[in-house]
DRENVOFI-160973 format. One line per 5 residues: number of its first residue (from 1); their letters; for each residue y, z, x of C-alpha. Coordinates in steps of 0.2 Angstrom, whole numbers, plus 5000, padded with zeros to 4 digits. Layout:
NUM> A> Y,Z,X ~ ...
% end
This chain:
1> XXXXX> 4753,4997,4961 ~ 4765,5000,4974 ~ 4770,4983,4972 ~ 4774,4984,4954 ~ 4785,5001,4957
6> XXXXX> 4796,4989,4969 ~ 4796,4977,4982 ~ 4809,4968,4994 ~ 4809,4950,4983 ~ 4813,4959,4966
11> XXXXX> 4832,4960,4968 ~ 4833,4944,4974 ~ 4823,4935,4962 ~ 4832,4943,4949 ~ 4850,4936,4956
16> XXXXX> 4843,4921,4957 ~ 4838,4918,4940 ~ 4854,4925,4935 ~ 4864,4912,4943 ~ 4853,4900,4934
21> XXXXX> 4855,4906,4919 ~ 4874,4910,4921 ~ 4874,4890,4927 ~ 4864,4880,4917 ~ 4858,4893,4902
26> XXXXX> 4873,4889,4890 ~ 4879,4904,4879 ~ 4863,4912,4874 ~ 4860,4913,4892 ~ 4879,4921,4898
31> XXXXX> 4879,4932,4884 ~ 4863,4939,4888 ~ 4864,4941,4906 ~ 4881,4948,4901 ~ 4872,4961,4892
36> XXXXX> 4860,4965,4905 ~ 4875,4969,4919 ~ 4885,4982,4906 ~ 4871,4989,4899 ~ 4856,4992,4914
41> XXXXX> 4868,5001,4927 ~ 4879,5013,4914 ~ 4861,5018,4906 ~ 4854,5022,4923 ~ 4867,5030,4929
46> XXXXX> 4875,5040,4916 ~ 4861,5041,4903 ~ 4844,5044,4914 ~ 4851,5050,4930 ~ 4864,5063,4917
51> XXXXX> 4845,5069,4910 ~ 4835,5071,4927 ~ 4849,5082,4932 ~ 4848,5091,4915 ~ 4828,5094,4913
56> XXXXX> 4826,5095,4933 ~ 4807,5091,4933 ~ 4799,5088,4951 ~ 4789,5075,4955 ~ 4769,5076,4953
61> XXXXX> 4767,5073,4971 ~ 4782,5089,4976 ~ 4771,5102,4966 ~ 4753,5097,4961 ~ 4738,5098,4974
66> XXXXX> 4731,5083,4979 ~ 4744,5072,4973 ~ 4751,5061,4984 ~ 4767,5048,4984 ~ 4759,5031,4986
71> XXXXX> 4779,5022,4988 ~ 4787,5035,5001 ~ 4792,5050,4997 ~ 4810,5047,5005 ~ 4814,5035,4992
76> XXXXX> 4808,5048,4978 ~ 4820,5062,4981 ~ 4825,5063,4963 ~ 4818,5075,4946 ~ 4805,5067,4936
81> XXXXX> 4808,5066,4918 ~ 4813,5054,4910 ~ 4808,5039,4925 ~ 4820,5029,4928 ~ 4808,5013,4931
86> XXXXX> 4801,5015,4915 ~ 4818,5017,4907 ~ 4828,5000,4914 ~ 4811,4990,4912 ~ 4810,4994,4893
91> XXXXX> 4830,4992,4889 ~ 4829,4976,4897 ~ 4812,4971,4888 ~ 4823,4975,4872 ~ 4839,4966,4877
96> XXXXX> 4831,4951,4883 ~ 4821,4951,4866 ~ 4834,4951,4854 ~ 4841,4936,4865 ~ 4824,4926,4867
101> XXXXX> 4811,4932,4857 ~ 4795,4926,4864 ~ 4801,4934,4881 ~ 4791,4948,4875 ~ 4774,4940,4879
106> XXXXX> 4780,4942,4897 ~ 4792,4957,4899 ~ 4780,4972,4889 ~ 4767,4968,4899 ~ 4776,4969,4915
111> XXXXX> 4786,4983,4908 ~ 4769,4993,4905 ~ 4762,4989,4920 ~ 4776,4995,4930 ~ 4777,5011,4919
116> XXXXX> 4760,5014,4922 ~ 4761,5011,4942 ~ 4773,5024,4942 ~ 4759,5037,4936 ~ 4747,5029,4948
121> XXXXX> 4758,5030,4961 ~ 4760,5051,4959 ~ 4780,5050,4956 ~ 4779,5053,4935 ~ 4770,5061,4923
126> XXXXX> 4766,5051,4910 ~ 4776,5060,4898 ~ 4790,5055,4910 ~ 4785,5037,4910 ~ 4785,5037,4889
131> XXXXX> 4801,5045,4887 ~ 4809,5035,4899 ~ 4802,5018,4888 ~ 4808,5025,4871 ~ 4824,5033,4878
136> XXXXX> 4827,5015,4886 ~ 4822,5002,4871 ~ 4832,5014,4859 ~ 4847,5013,4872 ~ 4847,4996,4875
141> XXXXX> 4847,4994,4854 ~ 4860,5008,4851 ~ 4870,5000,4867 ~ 4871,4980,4862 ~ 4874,4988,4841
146> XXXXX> 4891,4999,4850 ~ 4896,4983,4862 ~ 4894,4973,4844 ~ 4905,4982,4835 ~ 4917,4985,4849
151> XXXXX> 4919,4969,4849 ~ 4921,4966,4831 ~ 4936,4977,4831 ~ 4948,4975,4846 ~ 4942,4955,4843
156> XXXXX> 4951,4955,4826 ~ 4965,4967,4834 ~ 4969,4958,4851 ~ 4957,4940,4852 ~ 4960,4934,4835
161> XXXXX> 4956,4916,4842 ~ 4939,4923,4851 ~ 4933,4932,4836 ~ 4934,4917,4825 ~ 4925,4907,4837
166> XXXXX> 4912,4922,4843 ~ 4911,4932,4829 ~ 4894,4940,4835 ~ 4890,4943,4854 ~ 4870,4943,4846
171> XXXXX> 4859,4931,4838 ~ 4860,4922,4825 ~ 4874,4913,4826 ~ 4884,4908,4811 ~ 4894,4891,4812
176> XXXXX> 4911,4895,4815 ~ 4923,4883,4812 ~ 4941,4889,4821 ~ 4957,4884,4808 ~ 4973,4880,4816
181> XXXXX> 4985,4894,4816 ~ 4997,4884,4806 ~ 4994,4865,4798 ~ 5011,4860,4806 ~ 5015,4860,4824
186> XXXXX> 5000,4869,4825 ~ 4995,4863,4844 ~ 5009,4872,4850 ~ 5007,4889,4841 ~ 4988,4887,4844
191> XXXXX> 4993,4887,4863 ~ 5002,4898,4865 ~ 4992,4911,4853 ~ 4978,4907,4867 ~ 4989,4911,4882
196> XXXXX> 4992,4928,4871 ~ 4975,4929,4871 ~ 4972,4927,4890 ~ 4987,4938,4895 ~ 4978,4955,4884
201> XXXXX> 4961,4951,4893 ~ 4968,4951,4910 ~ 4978,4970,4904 ~ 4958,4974,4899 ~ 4953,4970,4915
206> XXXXX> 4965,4980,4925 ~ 4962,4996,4913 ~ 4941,4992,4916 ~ 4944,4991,4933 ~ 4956,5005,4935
211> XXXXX> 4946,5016,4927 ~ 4929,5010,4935 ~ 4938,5015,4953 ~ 4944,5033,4947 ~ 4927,5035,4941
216> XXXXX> 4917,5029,4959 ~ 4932,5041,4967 ~ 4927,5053,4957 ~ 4909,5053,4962 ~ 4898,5060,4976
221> XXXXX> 4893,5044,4983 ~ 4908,5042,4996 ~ 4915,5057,5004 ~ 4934,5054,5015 ~ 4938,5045,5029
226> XXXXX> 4947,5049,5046 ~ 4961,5043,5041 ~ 4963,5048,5026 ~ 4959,5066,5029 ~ 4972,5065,5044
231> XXXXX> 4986,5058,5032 ~ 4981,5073,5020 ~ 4983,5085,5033 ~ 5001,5080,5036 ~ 5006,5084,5018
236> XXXXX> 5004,5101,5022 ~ 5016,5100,5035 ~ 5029,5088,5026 ~ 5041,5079,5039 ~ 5054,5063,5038
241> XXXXX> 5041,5055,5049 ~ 5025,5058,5060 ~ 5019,5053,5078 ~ 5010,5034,5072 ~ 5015,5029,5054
246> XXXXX> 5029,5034,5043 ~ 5032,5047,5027 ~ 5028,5039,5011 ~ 5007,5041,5013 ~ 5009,5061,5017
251> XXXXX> 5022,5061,5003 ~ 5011,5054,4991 ~ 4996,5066,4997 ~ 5005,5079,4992 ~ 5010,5074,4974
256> XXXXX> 4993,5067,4969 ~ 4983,5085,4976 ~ 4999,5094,4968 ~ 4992,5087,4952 ~ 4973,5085,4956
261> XXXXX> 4969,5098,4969 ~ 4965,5096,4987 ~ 4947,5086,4980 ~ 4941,5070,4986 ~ 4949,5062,4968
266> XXXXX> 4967,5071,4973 ~ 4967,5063,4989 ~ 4964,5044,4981 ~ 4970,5045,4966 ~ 4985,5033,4969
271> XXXXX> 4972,5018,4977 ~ 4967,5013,4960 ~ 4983,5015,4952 ~ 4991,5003,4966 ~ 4978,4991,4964
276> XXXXX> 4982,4990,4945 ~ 4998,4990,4948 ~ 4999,4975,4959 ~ 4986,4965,4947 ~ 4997,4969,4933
281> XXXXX> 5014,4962,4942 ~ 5004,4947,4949 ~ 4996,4945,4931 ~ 5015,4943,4925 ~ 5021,4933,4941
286> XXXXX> 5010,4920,4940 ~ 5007,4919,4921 ~ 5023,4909,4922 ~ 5018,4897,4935 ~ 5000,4892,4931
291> XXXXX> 4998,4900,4914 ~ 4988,4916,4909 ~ 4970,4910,4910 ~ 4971,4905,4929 ~ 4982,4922,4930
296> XXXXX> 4967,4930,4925 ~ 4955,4918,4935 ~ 4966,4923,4950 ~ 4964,4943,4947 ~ 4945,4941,4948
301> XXXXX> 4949,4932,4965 ~ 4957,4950,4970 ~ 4945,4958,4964 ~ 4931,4951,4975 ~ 4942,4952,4991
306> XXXXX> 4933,4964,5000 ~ 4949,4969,5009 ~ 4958,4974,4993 ~ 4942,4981,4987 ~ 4943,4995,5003
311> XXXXX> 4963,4996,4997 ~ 4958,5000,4981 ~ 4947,5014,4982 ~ 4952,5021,5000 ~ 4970,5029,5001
316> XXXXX> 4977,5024,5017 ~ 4994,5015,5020 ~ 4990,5000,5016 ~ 4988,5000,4999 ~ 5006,5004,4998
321> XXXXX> 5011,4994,5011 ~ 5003,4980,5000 ~ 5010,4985,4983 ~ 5029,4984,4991 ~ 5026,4969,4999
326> XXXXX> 5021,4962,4984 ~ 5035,4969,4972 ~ 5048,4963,4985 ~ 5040,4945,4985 ~ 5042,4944,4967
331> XXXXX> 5060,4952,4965 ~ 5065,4938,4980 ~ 5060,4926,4969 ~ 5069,4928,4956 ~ 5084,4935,4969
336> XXXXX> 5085,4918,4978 ~ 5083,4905,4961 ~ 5102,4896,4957 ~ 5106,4910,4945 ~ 5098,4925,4955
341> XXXXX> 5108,4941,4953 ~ 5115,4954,4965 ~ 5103,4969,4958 ~ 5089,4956,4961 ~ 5093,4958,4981
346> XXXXX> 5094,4978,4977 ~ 5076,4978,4971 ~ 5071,4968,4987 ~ 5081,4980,4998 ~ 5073,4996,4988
351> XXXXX> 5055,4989,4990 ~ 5057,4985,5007 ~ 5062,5001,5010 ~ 5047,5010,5002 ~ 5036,4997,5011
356> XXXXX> 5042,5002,5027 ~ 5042,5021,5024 ~ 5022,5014,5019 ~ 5018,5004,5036 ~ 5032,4998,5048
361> XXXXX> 5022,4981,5047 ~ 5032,4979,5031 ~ 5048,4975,5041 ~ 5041,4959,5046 ~ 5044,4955,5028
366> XXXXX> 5061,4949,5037 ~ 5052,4934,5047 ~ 5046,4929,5028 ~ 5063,4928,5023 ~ 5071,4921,5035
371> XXXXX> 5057,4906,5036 ~ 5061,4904,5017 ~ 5080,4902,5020 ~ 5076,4890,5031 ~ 5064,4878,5021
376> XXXXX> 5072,4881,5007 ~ 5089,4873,5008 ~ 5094,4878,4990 ~ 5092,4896,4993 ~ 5104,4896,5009
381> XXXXX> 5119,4898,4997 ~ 5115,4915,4994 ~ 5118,4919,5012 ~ 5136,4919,5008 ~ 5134,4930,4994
386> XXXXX> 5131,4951,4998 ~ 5113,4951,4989 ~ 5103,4947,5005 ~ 5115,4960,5015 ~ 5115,4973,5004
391> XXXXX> 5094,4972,5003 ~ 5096,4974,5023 ~ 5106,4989,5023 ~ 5095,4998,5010 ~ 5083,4995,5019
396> XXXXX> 5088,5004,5035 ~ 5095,5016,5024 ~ 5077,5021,5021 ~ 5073,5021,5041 ~ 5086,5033,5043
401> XXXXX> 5074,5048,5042 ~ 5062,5040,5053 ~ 5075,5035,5065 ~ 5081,5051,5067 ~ 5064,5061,5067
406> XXXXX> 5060,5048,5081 ~ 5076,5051,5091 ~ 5072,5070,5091 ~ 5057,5065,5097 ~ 5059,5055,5113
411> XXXXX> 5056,5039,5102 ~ 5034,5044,5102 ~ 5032,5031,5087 ~ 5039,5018,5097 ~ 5028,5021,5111
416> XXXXX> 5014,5022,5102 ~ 5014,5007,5092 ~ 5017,4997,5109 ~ 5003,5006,5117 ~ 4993,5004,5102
421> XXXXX> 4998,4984,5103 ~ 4997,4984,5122 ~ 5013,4979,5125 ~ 5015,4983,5143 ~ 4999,4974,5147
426> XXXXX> 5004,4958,5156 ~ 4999,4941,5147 ~ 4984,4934,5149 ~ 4979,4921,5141 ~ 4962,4923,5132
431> XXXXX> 4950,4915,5119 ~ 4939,4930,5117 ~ 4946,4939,5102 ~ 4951,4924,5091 ~ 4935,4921,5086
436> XXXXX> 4933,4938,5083 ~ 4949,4940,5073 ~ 4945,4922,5062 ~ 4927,4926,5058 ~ 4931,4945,5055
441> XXXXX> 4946,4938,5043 ~ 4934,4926,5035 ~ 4923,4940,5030 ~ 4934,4951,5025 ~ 4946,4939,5011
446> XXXXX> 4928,4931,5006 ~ 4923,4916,5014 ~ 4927,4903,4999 ~ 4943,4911,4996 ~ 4945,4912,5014
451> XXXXX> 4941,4893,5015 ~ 4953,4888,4998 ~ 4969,4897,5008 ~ 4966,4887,5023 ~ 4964,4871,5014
456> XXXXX> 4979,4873,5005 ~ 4990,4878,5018 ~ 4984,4863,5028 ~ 4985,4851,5014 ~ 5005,4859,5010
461> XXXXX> 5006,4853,5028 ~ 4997,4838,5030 ~ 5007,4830,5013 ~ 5022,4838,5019 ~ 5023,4844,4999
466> XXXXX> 5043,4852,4996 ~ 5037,4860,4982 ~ 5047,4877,4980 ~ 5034,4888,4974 ~ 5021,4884,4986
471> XXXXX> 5035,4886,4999 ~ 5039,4900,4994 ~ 5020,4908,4993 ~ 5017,4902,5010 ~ 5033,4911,5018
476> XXXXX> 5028,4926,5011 ~ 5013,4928,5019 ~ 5010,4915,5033 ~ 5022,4923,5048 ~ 5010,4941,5046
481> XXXXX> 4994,4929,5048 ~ 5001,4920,5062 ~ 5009,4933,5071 ~ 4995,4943,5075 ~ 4984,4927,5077
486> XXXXX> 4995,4922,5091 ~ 4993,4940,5097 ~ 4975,4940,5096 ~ 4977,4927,5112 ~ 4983,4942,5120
491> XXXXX> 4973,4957,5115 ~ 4960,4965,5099 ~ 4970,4963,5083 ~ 4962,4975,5071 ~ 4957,4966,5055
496> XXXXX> 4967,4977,5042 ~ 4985,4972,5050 ~ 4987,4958,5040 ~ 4986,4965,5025 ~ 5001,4961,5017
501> XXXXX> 4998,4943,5019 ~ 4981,4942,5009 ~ 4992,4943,4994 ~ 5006,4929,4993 ~ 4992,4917,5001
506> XXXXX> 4978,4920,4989 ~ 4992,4917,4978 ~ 4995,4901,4987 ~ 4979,4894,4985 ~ 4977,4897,4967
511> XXXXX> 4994,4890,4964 ~ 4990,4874,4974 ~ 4973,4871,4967 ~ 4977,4873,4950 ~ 4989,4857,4950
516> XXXXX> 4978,4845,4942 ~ 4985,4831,4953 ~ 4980,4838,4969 ~ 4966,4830,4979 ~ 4953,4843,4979
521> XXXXX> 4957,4849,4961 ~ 4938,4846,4954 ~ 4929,4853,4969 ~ 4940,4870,4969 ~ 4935,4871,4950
526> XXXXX> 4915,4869,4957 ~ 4920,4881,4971 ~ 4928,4896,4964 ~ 4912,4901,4954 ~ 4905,4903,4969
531> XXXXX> 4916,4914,4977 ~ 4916,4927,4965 ~ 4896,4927,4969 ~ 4898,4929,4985 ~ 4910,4941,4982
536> XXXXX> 4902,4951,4969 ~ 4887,4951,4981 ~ 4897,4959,4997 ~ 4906,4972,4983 ~ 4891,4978,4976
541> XXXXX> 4883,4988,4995 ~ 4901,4991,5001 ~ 4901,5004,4986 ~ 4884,5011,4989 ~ 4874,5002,5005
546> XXXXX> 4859,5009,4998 ~ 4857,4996,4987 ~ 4853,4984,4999 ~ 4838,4995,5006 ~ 4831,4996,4986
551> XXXXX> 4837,4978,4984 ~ 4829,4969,4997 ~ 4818,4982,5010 ~ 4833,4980,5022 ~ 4837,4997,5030
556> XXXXX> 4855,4995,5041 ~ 4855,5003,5057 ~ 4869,5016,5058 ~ 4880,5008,5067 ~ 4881,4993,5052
561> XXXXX> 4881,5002,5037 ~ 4898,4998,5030 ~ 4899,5016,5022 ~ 4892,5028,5036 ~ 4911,5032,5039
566> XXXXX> 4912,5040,5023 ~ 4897,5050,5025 ~ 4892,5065,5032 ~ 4908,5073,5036 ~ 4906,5085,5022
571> XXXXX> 4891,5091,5033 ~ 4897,5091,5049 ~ 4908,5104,5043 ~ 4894,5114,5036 ~ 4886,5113,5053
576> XXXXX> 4900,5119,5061 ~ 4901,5131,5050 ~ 4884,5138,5052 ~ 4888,5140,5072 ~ 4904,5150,5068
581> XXXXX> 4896,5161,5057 ~ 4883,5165,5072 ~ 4897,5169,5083 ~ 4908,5180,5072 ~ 4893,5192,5075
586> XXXXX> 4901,5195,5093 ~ 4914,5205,5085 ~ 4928,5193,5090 ~ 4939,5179,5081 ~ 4932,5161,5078
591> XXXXX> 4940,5143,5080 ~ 4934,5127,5076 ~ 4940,5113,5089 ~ 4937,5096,5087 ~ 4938,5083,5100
596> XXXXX> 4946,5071,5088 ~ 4961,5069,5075 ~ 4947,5062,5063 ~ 4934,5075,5064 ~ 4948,5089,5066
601> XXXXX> 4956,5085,5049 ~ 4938,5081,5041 ~ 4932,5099,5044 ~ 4948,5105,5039 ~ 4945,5097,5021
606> XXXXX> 4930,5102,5021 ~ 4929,5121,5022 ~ 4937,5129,5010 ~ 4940,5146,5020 ~ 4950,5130,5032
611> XXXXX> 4961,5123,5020 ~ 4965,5139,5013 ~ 4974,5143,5029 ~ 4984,5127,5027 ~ 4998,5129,5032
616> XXXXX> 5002,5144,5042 ~ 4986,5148,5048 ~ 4973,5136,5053 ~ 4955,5139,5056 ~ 4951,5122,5064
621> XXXXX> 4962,5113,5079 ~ 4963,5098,5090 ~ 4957,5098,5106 ~ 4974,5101,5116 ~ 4982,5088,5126
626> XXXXX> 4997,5087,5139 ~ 5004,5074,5131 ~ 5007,5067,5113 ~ 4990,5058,5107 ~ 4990,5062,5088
631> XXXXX> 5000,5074,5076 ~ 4994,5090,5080 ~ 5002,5091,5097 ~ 5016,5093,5087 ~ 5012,5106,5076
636> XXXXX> 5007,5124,5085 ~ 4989,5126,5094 ~ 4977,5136,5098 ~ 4984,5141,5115 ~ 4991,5160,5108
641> XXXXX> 4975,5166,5104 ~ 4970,5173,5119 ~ 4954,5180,5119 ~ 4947,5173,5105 ~ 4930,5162,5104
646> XXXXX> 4929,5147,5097 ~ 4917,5131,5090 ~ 4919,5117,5099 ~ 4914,5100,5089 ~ 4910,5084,5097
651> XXXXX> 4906,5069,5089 ~ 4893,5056,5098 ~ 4890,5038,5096 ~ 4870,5034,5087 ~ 4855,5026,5093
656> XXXXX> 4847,5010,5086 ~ 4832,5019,5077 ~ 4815,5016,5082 ~ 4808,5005,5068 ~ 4811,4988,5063
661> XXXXX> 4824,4983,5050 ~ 4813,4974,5039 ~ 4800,4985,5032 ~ 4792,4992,5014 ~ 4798,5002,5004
666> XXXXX> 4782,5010,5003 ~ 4783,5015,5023 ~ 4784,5031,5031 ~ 4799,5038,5035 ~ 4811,5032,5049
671> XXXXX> 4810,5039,5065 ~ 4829,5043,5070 ~ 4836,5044,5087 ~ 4847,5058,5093 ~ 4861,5053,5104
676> XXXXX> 4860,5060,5123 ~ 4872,5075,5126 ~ 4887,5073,5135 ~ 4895,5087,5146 ~ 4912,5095,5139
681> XXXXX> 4928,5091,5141 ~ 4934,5096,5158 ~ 4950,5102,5148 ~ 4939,5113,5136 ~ 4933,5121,5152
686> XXXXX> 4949,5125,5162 ~ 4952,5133,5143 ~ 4939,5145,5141 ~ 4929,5158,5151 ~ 4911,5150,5148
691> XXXXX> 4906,5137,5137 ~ 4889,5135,5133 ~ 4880,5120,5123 ~ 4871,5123,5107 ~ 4863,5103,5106
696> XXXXX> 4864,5089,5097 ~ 4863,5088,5078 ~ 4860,5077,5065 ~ 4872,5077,5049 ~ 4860,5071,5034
701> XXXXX> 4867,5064,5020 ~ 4854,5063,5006 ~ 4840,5064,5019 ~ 4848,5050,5029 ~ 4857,5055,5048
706> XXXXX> 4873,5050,5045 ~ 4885,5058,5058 ~ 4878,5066,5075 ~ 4887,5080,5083 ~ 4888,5091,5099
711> XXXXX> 4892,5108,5097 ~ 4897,5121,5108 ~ 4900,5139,5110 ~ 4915,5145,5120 ~ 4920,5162,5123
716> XXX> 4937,5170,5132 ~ 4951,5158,5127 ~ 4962,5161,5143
% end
């Protein structure tokens, strides 16, 4: 029974017979599985999880003596009715069904039996397991009856083309025969009506996916990052620059929670809106070279880039970094043709700008164009027009804030980003990090697509191919990629620095393969289905890592969950909280210090009592320091407040947990490690009159330790 209710091999066996029926199954079989993907998870989700929440039953096992959980129950936290088990066997006993009607014979057995294990296994009624089966069957019908006639009228209205050859997305099928648009010259118009066609689904796909991000943003299921909580904190305190990155990501905090509130979704609202934005230019872009349909084909290759996936949900600078290094790239293009125009060179000069008030990693843009001018001699003319001079000087117009900020400021972003690059650290010649930084990179683009971009940029220079776009494509983004390579002889490069190159040499590839002439041109079409898999499969646990534990019985260590970044934090606080509250009861004030930027700016969002301080008076401080290390030693301290106690948070590295990875589901519950205690900060002591440690502490996360903490109580502030 505890089999039936899940076991390691399910998910697996499942994704397998979905690639062979995606392969070999024909239409039937796509449409089918089609259904199973948009139907199974938005039922789950919004339609049985929306009604557990609602009725809020507890399990047989939480309330009823002598019941107990056969399968764990860690991995039953949820209500009771309806049960979701029962409820996604039954809707996909019904879909497959209506698609293969004998699959009946098999799937309602199994669906009862699983339904029934449920009961046997003391985690539903069976009231909860019968509701779940007719709520399911009647969703999956009411579900695949909406997605029909959705179909039937945006088909008519947008794919006219489509809906003549698919009239129905169920069985039977009528025999459809397509009729040319028109009965002369009817090739041409049929042509381009189908690139018409290909250009709306790519604007569908942006609008699905845009608003699938704002949705998972939205959620509970990831709470902010360091960085991003940090970036937050300086829209607070607006400034024409801070200590390590430039303006325009504390700017745009403080528009999006101006209109959002200070939430998690205010904070990231502009990620997915960049990540449409740059799909949308690149859908016009590239429509032009290689026609809409391997546009569209190219998006999905974006898409399943796990890098621009992290961009696109996390609001860091990069995403804007990305989104002006891609605008400028396609204004330069147009810029440097035979009949480019002057306000051509304005745009690049204006996007330049904004990407180096994003990132200063944008500047390197120049090293793209000055590469291109000298590939490219065609282009060279326009270096004795103004275009390329005027881009240059708005863009310094644009560091002029910075400049001067920095100036004031004994030039502290400067010296940081050397320090941060180990610039005064003598040359020595190394091997160790490349490997790093190639396999780290290969991960992160998605190893086939990783794999097509090398392959074309070593067959452009193997044939020595003058073709201007491809060129072009490859100045764009091969001197970023190669710069910190090189460098990466010399010291750790960190994996997201390249980001702006990701772009123009995706691009590349899919421009290069798509020339039919081009050795390679059938095995990239063989290829490329399989990088979406792969890349579909690394999407789906850096959204929610617990569904590799339910998928296959693997349980990450801490250390390599993807997502344990982005959770926990939301407790720390509470935690910190807690100890502050004990302390007030002294009679005297109460700070919260943390040891770190990240932690700092995390409790800060955090607590609301923190953030309603913001920004004249704080509740939660960085640990002081003598010199500049982040931007709070800018902004005023904690040093005033003499007398006062305080809450001091330190943040400690986990242990490997006891248990093996590999275990099932059905197992007891892991036995985590706390981390050992660490003394204080010899500066946290020469601070305060006595500082005393309260111990280690785990922050759970939905009964998981995600974050472990050292707290401490300090008293007499000198």
């Amino acid at each position: 029974m505890p089999i039936l209710s899940g076991h390691p091999l399910f998910y697996p066996a499942v994704i397998v017979l979905a690639l062979i029926m995606l392969w070999r199954g024909g239409r039937r079989a796509r449409l089918c599985v089609l259904m199973l993907a948009l139907l199974l998870p938005a039922g789950d989700g919004l339609v049985c999880n929306t009604l557990k929440k609602a009725i809020g039953r507890p399990r047989p096992y939480a309330v009823l003596e002598g019941v107990e959980s056969r399968v764990g129950s860690g991995q039953n936290r949820g209500k009771s009715m309806p049960s979701g088990h029962a409820f996604n066997w039954f809707a996909a006993t019904m879909i497959l069904g209506l698609y293969y009607r004998r699959s009946w014979r098999v799937m309602l057995p199994l669906a009862t039996a699983v339904a029934y294990s449920r009961v046997y296994n003391g985690v539903h009624y069976p009231s909860d397991v019968i509701a779940g089966a007719i709520l399911g069957a009647g969703y999956a019908v009411a579900g695949l009856w909406g997605v029909q006639q959705l179909w039937t009228w945006i088909g008519k209205k947008w794919f006219p083309l489509w809906e003549a050859r698919y009239p129905r997305l169920l069985p039977p099928w009528p025999a459809v025969v397509v009729t040319e648009l028109v009965s002369k010259g009817s090739t041409c118009d049929f042509q381009r009506e189908e690139d018409r066609h290909w250009y709306r689904a790519g604007v569908v796909l942006l609008v699905l996916l845009l608003v699938g991000r704002w949705a998972y943003i939205g959620s509970d299921l990831i709470q902010l990052s360091e960085d991003e909580a940090y970036q937050w904190l300086w829209s607070k305190r607006l400034a024409p620059a801070y200590y390590s990155k430039p303006p325009l990501i504390a700017w745009s905090h403080w528009i999006s929670t101006r209109i959002w509130g200070d939430t998690q979704f205010g904070v990231r609202f502009f990620a997915p809106l960049i990540a449409a934005g740059i799909g949308w230019t690149l859908l016009r872009f590239l429509s032009d070279w290689i026609g809409p349909r391997s546009a569209v084909l190219f998006l999905l290759m974006l898409v399943t880039t796990p890098l621009l996936a992290v961009g696109s949900t996390l609001m860091t600078v990069d995403p804007w970094n990305v989104l002006f290094w891609t605008l400028a790239m396609v204004s330069g293009w147009r810029a440097t043709q035979s009949d480019g125009r002057t306000v051509d060179w304005l745009w690049v000069g204006l996007w330049m700008g904004l990407g180096s008030l994003s990132k200063y990693t944008a500047l390197m843009q120049w090293l793209s164009w000055i590469l291109w001018f000298g590939l490219w001699p065609a282009a060279r003319h326009h270096l004795r027009r103004p275009g390329p001079y005027l881009a240059l000087s708005m863009n310094l117009m644009c560091l002029t804030p910075v400049v001067i900020w920095n100036w004031q400021h004994d030039w502290i972003t400067v010296r940081h980003v050397a320090e941060d690059a180990q610039v005064g650290e003598p040359w020595r010649f190394t091997l160790k990090y490349l490997g790093e930084f190639l396999a780290g990179e290969a991960v992160l683009w998605n190893p086939v697509w990783f794999g097509l971009m090398v392959g074309a940029v070593w067959g452009i220079l193997r044939h020595r191919i003058r073709e201007p776009r491809l060129l072009y494509l490859l100045c764009m983004g091969a001197p970023v990629f190669c710069v910190y390579m090189l460098w990466s002889l010399h010291s750790r490069v960190m994996l997201n620095w390249i980001a702006p190159s990701i772009v123009p040499l995706l691009a590349l590839a899919a421009v290069y393969w798509h020339r039919q002439e081009m050795p390679g041109a059938r095995l990239y079409r063989r290829v490329w289905p399989w990088g979406l898999v792969v890349g579909l499969l690394a999407l789906v646990p850096m959204h929610d890592s617990r569904l590799i534990t339910r998928a296959t019985g693997l349980v990450l260590p801490i250390q390599m969950d993807p997502l344990h970044r982005v959770r926990g934090w939301k407790e720390v606080a509470g935690l910190a909280a807690q100890a502050r509250q004990q302390l007030l009861a002294e009679g005297r004030p109460v700070l919260l210090i943390g040891d770190h930027y990240g932690i700092t700016s995390l409790m800060t969002f955090y607590l609301p009592e923190a953030r309603g301080g913001l920004p004249n008076q704080p509740l939660v401080y960085c640990l002081s320091s003598p010199r500049p290390k982040n931007q709070f030693y800018f902004w005023p301290g904690y040093e005033h407040q003499r007398g006062a106690n305080a809450i001091f948070v330190q943040r400690l590295k986990p242990k490997v947990q006891t248990r093996a990875w590999l275990r099932r589901p059905w197992d007891s519950q892991w036995r985590w490690v706390a981390p050992s205690p660490r003394d204080p900060p010899s500066l946290l002591i020469s601070q305060f009159e006595e500082v005393t440690s309260l111990g280690v502490f785990p922050a759970v996360w939905r009964g998981q330790p995600q974050q472990w903490i050292q707290l401490y109580e300090c008293r007499g502030l000198r």
